[in-house]
C-alpha positions as a Markdown table, in Angstrom:
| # | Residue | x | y | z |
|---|---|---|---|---|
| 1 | Unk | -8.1 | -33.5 | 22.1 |
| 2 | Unk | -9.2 | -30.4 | 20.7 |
| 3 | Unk | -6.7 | -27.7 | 18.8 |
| 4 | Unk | -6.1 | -24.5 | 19.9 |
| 5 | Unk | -4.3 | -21.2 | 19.1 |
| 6 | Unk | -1.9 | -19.4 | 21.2 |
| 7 | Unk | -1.2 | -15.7 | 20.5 |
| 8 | Unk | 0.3 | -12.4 | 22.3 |
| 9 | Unk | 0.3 | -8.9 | 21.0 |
| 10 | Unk | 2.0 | -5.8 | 22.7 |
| 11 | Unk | 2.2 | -2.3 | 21.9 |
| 12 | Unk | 4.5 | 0.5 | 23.2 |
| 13 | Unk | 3.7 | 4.5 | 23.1 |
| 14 | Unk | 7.4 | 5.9 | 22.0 |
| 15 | Unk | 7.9 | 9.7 | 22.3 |
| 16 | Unk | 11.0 | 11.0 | 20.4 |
| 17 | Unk | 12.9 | 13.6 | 22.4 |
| 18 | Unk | 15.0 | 16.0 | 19.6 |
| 19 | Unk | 18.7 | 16.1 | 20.1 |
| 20 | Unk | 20.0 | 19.8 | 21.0 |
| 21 | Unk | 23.6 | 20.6 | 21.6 |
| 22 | Unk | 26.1 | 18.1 | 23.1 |
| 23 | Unk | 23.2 | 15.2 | 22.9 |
| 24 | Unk | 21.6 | 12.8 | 20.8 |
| 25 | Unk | 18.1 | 12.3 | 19.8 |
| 26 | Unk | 16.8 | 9.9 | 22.8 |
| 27 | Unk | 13.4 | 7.7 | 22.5 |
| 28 | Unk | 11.3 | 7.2 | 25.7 |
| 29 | Unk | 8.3 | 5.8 | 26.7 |
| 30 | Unk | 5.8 | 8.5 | 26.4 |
| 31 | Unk | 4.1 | 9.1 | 29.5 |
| 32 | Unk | 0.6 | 9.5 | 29.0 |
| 33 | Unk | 0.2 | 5.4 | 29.2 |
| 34 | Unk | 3.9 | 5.4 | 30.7 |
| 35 | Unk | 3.9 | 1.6 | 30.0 |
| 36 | Unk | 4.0 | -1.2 | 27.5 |
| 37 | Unk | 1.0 | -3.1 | 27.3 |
| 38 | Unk | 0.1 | -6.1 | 26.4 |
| 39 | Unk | -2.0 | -9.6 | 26.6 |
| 40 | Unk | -1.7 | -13.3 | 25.7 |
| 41 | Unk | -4.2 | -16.1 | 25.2 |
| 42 | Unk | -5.4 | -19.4 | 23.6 |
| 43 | Unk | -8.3 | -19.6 | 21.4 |
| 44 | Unk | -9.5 | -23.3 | 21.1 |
| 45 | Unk | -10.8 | -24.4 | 18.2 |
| 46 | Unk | -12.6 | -27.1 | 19.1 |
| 47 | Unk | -11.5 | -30.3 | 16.7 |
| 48 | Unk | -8.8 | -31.8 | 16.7 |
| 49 | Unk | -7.6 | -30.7 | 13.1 |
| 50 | Unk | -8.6 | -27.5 | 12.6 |
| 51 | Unk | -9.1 | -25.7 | 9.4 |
| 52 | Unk | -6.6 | -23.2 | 8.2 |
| 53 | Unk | -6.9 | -20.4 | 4.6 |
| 54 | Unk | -3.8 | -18.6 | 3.7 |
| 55 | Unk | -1.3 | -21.7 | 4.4 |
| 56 | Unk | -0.8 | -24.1 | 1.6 |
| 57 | Unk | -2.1 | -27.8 | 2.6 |
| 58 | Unk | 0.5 | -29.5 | 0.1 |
| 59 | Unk | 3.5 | -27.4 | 1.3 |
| 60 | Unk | 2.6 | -27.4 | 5.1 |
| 61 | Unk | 4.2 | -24.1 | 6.6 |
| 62 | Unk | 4.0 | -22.1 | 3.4 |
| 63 | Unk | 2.5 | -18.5 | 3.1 |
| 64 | Unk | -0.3 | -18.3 | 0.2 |
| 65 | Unk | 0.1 | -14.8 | -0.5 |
| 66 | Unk | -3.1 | -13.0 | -1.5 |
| 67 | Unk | -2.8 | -9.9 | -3.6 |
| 68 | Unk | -4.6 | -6.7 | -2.7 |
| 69 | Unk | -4.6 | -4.4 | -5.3 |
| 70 | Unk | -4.0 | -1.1 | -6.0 |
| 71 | Unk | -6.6 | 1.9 | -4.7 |
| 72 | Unk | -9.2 | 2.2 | -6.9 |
| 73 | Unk | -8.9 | -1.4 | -7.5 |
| 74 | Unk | -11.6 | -4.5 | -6.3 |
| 75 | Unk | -10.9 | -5.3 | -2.9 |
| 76 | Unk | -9.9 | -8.8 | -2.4 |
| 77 | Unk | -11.6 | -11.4 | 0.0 |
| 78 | Unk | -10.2 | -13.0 | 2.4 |
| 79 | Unk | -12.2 | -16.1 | 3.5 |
| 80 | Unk | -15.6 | -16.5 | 3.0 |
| 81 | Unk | -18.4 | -15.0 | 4.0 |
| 82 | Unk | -20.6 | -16.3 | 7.2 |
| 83 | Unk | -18.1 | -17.9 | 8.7 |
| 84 | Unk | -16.8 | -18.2 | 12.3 |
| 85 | Unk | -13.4 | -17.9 | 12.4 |
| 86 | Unk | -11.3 | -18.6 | 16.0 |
| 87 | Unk | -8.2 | -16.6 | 14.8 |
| 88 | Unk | -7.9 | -14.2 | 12.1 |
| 89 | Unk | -3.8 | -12.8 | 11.2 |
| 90 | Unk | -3.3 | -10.5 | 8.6 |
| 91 | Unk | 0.2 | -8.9 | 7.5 |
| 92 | Unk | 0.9 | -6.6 | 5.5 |
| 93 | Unk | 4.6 | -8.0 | 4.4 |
| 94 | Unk | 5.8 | -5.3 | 3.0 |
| 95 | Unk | 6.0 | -6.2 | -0.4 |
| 96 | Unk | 4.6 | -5.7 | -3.5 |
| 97 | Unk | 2.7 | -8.9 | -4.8 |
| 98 | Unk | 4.8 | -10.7 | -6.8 |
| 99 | Unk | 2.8 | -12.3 | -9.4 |
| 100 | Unk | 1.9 | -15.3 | -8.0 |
| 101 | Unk | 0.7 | -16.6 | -4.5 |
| 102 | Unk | 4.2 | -18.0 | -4.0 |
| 103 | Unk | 6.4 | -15.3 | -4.8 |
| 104 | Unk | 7.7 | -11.5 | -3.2 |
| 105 | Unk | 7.7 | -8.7 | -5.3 |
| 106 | Unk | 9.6 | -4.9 | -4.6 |
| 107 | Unk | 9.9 | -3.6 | -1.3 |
| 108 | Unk | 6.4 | -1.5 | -0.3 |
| 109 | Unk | 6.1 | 1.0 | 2.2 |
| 110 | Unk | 2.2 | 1.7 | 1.6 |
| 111 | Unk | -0.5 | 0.4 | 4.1 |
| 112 | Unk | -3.1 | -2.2 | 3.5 |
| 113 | Unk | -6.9 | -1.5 | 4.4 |
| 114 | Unk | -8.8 | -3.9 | 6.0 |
| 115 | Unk | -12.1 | -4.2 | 6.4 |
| 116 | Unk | -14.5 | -6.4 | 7.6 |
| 117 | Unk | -18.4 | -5.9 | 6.7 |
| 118 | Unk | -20.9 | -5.5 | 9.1 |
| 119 | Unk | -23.7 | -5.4 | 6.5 |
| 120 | Unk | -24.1 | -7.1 | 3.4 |
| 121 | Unk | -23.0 | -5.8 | 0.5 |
| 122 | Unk | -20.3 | -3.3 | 2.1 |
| 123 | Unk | -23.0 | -1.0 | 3.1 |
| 124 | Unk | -21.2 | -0.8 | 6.3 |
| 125 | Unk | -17.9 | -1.7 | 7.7 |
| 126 | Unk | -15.7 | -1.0 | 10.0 |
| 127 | Unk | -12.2 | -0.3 | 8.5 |
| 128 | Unk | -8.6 | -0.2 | 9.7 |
| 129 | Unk | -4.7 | -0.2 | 8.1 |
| 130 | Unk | -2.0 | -1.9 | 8.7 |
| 131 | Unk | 1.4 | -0.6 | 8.3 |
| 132 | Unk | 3.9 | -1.9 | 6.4 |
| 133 | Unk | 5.2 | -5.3 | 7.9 |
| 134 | Unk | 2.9 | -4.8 | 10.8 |
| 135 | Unk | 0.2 | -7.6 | 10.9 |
| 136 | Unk | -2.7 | -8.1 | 13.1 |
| 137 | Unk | -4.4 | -11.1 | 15.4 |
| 138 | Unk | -8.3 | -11.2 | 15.8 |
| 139 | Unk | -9.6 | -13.8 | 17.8 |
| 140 | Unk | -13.1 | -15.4 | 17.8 |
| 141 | Unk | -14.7 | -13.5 | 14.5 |
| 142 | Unk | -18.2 | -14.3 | 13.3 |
| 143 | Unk | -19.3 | -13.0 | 10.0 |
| 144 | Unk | -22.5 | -12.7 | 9.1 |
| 145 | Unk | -24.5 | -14.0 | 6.0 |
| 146 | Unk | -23.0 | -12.3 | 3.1 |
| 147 | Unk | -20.1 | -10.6 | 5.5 |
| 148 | Unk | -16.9 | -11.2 | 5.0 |
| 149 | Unk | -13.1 | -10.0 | 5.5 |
| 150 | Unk | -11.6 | -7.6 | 2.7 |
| 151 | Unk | -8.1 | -6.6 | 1.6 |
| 152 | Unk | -7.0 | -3.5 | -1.2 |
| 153 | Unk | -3.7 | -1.6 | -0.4 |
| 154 | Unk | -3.4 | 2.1 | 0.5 |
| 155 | Unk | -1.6 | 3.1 | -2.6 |
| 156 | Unk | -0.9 | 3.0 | -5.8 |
| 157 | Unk | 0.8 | -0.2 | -5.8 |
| 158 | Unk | -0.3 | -4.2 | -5.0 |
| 159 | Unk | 0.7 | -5.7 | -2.0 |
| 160 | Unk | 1.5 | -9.2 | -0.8 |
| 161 | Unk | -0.3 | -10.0 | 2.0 |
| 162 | Unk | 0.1 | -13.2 | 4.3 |
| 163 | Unk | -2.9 | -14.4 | 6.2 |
| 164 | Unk | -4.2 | -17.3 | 8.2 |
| 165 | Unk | -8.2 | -17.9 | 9.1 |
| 166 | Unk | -8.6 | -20.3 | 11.2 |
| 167 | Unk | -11.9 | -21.7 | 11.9 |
């Protein structure tokens, strides 16, 4: 029996309505999508162990942390390149990296760019950021030869970021 991945995301546009005299500050869902949204689905891997990066295989259910550094610093890989991956999650957790792939660091408000090439080399890419403890699910990724999934943090400061690639 083959393995498989189950995931859901949702988002909600908030609109912030400013308090004035006898009433509070009230939050409501903005009405230009007037809605939450959301989907759910499985991914199946196809075997039935499937291969996971970011999660220790000695200490099962244990975060790797991976440390994206400062701006102006290398961006970190995550992965490999040319490979097919059935779920991609990245978080940004919020922390500072805390020396080693086990530990915390400091609290971290900053965001972490990701970005995953679309030519070799970096020439091209296509970029996003992650807030702070916000994280991301990307199903069904192929990379190309020499394309692969990058990491550095928005700021001045090194973040701890959990992941799991599954292919």
């Amino acid at each position: 029996m083959a393995s498989r991945v189950e995931y859901a995301i949702s988002m909600t546009p908030i609109r912030t309505i400013a308090a004035s005299g006898d009433y509070d500050a009230q939050d409501v869902i903005a009405n230009d999508i007037g809605k939450s949204l959301g989907g759910s689905a499985s991914v199946a891997t196809a075997a039935a162990d499937h291969a996971t990066i970011g999660y220790g295989s000695s200490t099962k259910g244990v975060p790797v942390y991976a440390n994206a550094p400062a701006t102006g610093g290398t961006k970190l890989q995550l992965g490999a390149d040319d490979v097919d991956y059935k779920m991609v999650f990245i978080k940004n957790t919020g922390k500072k990296w805390g020396g080693d792939a086990t530990t915390l660091g400091d609290a971290n408000g900053q965001g972490l760019e990701v970005y995953i090439e679309t030519t070799a080399n970096m020439a091209t890419s296509a970029k996003f950021t992650i807030p702070s403890e916000g994280a991301v699910c990307l199903p069904n990724i192929t990379l190309g030869t020499a394309m692969g999934i990058w990491v550095i943090s928005a700021g001045d400061a090194s973040i701890a970021v959990e992941y799991a690639l599954i292919s």
